[in-house]
N, CA, C and O atoms as a MOPAC input file, in Angstrom:
PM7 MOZYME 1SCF
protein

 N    109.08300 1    58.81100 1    84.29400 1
 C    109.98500 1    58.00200 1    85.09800 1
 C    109.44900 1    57.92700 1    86.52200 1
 O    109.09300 1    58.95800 1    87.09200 1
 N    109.37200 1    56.59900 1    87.18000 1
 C    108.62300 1    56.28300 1    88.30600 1
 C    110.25900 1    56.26400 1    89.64500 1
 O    111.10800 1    55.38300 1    89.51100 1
 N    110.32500 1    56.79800 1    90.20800 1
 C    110.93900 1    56.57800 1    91.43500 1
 C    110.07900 1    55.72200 1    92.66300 1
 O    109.00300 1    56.04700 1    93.16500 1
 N    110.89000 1    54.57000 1    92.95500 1
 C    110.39100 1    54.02500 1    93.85300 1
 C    110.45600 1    54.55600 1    95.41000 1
 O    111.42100 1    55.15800 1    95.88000 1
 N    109.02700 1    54.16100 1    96.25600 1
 C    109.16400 1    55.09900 1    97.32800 1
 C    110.51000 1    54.87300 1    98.22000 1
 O    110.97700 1    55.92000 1    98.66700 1
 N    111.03400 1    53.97600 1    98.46900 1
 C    111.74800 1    53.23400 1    99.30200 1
 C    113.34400 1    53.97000 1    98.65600 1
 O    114.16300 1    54.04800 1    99.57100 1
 N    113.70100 1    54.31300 1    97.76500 1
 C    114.31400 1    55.39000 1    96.55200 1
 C    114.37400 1    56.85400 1    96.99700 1
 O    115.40600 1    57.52500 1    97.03100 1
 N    112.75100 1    57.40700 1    97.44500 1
 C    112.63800 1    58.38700 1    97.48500 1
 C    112.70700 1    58.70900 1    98.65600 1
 O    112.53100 1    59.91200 1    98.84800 1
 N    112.91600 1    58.03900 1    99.61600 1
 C    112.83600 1    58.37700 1   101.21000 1
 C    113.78300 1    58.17800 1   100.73100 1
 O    113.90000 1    59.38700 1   100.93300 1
 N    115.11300 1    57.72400 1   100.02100 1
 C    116.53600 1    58.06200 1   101.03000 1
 C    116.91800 1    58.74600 1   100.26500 1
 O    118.05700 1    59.02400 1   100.64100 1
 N    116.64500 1    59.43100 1    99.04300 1
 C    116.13900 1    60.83300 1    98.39700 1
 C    116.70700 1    61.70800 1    99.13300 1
 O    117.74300 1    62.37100 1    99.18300 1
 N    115.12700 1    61.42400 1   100.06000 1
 C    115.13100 1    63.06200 1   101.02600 1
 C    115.76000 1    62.98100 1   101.98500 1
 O    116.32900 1    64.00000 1   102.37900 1
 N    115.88000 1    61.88700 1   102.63800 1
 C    116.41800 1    61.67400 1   104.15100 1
 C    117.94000 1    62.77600 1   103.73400 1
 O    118.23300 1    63.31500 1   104.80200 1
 N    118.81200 1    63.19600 1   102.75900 1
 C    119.94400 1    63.75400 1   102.94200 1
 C    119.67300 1    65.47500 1   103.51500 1
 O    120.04200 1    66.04300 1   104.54400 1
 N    118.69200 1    66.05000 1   102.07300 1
 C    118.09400 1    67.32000 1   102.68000 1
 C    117.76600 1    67.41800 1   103.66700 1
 O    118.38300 1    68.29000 1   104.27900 1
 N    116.63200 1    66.65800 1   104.50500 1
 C    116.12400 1    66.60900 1   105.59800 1
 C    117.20800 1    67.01400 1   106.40100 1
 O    117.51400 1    68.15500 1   106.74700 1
 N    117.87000 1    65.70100 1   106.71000 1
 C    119.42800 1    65.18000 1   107.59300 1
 C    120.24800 1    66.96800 1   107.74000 1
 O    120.41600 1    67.56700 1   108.80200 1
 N    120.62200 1    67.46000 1   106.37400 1
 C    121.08700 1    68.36000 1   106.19500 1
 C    120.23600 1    69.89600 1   107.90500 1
 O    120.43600 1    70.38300 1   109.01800 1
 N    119.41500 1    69.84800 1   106.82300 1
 C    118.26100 1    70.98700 1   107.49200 1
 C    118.35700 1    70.99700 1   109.02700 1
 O    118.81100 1    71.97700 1   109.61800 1
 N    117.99800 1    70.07900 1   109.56100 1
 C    117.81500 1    69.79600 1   111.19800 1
 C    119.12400 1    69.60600 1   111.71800 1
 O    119.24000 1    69.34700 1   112.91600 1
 N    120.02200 1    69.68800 1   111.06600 1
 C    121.51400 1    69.57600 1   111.73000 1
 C    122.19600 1    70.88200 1   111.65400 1
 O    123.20100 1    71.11000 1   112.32800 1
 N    121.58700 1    71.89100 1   110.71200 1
 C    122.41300 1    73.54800 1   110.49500 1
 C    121.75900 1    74.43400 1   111.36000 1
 O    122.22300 1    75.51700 1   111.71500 1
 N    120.45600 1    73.87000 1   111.76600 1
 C    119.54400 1    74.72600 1   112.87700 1
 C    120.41000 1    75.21800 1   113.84300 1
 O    120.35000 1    76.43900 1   113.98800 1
 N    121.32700 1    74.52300 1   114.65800 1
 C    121.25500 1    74.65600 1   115.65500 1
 C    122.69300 1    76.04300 1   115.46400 1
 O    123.73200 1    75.79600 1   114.85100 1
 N    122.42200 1    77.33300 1   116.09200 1
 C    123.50500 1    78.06500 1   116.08800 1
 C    124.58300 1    78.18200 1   116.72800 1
 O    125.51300 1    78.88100 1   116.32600 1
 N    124.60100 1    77.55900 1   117.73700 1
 C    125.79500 1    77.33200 1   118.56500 1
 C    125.62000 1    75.67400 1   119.26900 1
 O    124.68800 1    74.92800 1   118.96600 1
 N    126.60500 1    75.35200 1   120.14600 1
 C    127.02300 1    74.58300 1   120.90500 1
 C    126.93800 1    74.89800 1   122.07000 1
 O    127.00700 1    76.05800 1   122.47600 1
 N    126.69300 1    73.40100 1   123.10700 1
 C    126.80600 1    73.38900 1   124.43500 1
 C    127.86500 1    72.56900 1   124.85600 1
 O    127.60800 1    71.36700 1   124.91600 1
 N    129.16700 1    72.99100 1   125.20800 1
 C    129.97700 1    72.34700 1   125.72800 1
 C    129.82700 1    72.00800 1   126.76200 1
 O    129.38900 1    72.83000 1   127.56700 1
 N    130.14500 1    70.55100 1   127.23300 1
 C    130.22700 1    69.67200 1   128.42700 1
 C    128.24200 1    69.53300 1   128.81100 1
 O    127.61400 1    69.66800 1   129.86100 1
 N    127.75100 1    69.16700 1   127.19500 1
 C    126.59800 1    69.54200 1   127.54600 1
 C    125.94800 1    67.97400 1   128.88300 1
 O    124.81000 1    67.81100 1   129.32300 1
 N    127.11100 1    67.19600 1   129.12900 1
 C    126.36500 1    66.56000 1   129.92100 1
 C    126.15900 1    67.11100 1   131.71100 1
 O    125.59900 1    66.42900 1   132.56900 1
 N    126.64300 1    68.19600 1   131.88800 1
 C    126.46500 1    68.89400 1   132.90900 1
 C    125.41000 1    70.07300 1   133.17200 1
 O    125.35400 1    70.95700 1   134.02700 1
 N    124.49200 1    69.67700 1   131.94300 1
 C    123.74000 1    70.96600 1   131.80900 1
 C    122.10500 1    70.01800 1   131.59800 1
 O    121.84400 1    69.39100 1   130.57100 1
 N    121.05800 1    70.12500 1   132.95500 1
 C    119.78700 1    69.33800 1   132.76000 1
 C    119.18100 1    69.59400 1   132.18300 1
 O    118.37600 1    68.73100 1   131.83400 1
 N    119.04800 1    71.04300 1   131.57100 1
 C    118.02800 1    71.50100 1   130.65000 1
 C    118.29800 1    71.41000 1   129.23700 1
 O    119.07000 1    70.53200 1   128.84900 1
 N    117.86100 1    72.05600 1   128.57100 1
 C    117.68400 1    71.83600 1   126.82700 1
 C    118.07000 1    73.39000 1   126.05100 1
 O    117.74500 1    74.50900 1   126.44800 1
 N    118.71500 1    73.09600 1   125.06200 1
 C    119.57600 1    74.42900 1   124.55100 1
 C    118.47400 1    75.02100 1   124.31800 1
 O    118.87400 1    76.06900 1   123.81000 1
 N    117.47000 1    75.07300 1   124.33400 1
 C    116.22800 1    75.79100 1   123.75700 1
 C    115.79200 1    76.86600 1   125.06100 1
 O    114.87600 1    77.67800 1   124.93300 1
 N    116.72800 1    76.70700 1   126.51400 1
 C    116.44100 1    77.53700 1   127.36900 1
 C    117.52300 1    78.77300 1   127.15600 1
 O    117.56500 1    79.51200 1   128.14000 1
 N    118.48200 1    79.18200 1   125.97700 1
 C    119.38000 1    80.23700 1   125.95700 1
 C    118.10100 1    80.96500 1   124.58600 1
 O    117.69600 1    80.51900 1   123.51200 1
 N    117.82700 1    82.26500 1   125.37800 1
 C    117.25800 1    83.07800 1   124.24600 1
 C    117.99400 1    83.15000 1   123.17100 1
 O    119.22200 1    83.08400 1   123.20100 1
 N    117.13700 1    83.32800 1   121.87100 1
 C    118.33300 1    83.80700 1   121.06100 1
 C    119.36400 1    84.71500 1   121.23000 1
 O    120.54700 1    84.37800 1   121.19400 1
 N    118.83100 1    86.29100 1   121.48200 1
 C    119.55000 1    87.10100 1   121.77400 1
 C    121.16500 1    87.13600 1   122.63700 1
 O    122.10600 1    87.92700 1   122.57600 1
 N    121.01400 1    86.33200 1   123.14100 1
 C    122.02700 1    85.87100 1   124.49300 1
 C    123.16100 1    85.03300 1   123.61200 1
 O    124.30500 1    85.13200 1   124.05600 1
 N    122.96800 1    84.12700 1   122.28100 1
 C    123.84100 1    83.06900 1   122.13500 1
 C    124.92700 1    83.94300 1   121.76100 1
 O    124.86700 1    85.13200 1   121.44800 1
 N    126.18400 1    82.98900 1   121.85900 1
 C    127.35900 1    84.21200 1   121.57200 1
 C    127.20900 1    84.40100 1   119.97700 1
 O    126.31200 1    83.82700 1   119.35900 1
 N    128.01600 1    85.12700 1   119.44400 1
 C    128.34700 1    85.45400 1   118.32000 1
 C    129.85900 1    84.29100 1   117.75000 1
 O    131.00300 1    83.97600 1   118.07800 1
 N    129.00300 1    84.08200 1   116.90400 1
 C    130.24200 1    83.34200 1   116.05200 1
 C    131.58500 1    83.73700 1   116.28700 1
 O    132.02100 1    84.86100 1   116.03800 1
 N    132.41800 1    82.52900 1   116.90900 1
 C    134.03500 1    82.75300 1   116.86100 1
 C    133.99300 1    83.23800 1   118.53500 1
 O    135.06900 1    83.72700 1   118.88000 1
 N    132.96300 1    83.19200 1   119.61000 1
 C    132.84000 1    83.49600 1   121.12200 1
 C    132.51000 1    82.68200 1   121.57200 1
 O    132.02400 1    81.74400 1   120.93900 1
 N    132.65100 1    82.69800 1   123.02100 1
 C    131.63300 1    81.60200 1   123.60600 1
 C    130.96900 1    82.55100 1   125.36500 1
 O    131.40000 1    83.58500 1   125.87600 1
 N    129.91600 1    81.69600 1   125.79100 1
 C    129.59600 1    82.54200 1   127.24400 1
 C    129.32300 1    81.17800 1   128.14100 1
 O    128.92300 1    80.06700 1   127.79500 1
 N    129.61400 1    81.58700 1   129.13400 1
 C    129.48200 1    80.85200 1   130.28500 1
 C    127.92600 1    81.04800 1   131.05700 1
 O    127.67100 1    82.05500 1   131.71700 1
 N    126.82400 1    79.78100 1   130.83400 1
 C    125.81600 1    80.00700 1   130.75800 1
 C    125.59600 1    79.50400 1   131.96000 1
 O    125.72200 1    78.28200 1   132.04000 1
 N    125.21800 1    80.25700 1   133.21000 1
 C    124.73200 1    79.18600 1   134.68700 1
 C    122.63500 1    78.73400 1   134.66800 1
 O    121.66600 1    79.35300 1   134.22600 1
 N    122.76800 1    77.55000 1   135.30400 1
 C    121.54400 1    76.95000 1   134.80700 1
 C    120.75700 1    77.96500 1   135.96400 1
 O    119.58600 1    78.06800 1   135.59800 1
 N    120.92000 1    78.51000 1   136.84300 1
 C    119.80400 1    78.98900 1   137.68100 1
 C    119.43100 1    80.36000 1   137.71500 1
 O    118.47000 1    80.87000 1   138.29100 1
 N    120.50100 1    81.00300 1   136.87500 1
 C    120.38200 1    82.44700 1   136.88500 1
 C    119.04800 1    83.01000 1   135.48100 1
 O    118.62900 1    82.31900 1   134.55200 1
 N    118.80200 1    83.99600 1   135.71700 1
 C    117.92900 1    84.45500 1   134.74600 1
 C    119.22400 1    84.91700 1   133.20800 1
 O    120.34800 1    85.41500 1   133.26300 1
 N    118.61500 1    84.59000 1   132.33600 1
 C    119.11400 1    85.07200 1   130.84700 1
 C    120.14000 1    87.04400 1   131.37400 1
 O    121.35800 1    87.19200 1   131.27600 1
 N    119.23800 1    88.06700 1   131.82000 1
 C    120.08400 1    89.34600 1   132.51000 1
 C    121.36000 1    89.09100 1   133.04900 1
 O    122.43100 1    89.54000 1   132.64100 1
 N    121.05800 1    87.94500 1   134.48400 1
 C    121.86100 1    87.84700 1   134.84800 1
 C    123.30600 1    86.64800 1   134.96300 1
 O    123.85300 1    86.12000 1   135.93100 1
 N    123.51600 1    86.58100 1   133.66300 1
 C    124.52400 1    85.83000 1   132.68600 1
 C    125.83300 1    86.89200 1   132.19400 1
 O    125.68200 1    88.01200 1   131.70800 1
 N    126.97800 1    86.28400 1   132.43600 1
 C    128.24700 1    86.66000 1   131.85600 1
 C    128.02200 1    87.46500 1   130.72900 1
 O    126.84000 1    87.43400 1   130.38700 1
 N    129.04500 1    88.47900 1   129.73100 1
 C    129.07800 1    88.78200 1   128.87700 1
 C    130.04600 1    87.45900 1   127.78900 1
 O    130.99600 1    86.78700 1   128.19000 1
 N    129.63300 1    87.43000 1   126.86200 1
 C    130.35400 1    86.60900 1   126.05400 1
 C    132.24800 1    86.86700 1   125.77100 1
 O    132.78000 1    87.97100 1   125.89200 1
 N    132.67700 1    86.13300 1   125.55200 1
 C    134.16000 1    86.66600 1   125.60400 1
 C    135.06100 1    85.23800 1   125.02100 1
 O    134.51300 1    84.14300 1   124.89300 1
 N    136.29800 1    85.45000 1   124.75300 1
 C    137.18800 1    84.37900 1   124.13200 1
 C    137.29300 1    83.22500 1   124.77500 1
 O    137.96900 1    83.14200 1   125.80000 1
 N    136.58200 1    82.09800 1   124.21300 1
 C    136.36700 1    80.72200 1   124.11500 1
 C    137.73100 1    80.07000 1   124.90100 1
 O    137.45100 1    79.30700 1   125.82600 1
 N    139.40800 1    80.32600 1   124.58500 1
 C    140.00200 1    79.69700 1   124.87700 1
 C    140.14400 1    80.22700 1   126.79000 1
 O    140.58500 1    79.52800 1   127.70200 1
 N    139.77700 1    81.19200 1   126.85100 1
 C    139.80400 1    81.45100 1   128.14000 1
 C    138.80900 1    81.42600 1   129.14000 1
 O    138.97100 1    81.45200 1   130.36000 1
 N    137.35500 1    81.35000 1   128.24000 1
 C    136.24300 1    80.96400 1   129.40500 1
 C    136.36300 1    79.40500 1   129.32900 1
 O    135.82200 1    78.86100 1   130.29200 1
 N    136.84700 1    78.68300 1   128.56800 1
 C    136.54200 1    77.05400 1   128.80800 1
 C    137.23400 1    77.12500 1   130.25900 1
 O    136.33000 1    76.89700 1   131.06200 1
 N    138.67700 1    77.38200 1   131.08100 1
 C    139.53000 1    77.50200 1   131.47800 1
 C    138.83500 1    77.65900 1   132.78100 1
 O    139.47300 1    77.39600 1   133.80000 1
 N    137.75700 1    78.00600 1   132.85900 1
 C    137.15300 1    78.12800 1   134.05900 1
 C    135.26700 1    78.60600 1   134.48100 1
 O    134.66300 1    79.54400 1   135.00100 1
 N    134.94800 1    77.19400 1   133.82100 1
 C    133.35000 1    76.74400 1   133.66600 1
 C    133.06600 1    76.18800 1   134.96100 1
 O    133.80700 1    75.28600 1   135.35200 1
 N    131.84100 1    76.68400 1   135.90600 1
 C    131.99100 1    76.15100 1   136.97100 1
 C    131.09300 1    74.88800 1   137.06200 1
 O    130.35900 1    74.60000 1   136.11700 1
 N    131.14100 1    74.13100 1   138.18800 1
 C    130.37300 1    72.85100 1   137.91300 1
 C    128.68700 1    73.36400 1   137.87700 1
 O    127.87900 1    72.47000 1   137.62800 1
 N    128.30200 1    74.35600 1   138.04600 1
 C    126.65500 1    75.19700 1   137.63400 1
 C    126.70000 1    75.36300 1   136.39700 1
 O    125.73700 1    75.99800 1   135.96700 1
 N    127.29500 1    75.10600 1   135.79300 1
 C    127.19300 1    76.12200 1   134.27300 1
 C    127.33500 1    75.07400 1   132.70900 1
 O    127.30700 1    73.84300 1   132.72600 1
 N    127.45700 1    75.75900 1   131.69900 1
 C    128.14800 1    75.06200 1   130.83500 1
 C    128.62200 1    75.96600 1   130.14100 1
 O    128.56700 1    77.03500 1   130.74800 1
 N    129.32000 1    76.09700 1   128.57800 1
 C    130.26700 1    76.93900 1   128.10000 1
 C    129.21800 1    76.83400 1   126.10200 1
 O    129.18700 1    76.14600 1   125.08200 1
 N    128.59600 1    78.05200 1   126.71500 1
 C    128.05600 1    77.82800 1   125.23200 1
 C    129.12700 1    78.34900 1   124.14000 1
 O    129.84500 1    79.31200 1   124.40900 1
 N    129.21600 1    77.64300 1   122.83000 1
 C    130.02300 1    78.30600 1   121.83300 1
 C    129.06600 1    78.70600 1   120.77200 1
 O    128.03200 1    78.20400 1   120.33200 1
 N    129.90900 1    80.02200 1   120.44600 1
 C    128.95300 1    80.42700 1   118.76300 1
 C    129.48500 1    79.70300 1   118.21800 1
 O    129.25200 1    79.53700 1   117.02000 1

């Protein structure tokens, strides 16, 4: 049985689609206030699932917040920062 290519690209395009969309482990809230690229939060640093941290763009990764409850750091993100979620 011959599958046509045009068939088989939208085949894969779902896996693919799938794959590159579960990568990412957390969120950047209000990411339009934030110039850089989520790829500048080490891993180590992202919160843990069900947290979030208040990430400022100029400080070093050390000197960053501890992670803590989402409904109360959104509440007060400063205009430096953004509100990463696990």
């Amino acid at each position: 049985m011959r599958i046509s290519t045009s068939r088989f690209h939208r085949l894969l395009a779902l896996p693919i689609f799938a794959v590159l969309t579960s990568c990412a482990a957390y969120s950047v809230v209000n990411s339009d206030r934030y110039s850089g690229s989520s790829s500048a939060v080490p891993a180590e640093y992202i919160p843990s699932p069900g947290f979030c941290r208040i990430w400022y763009k100029n400080r070093t990764p050390e000197q960053q917040p501890a992670q803590g409850d989402c409904d109360k750091l959104k509440q007060d993100v400063p205009d430096n920062a953004v509100l990463l979620k696990g």
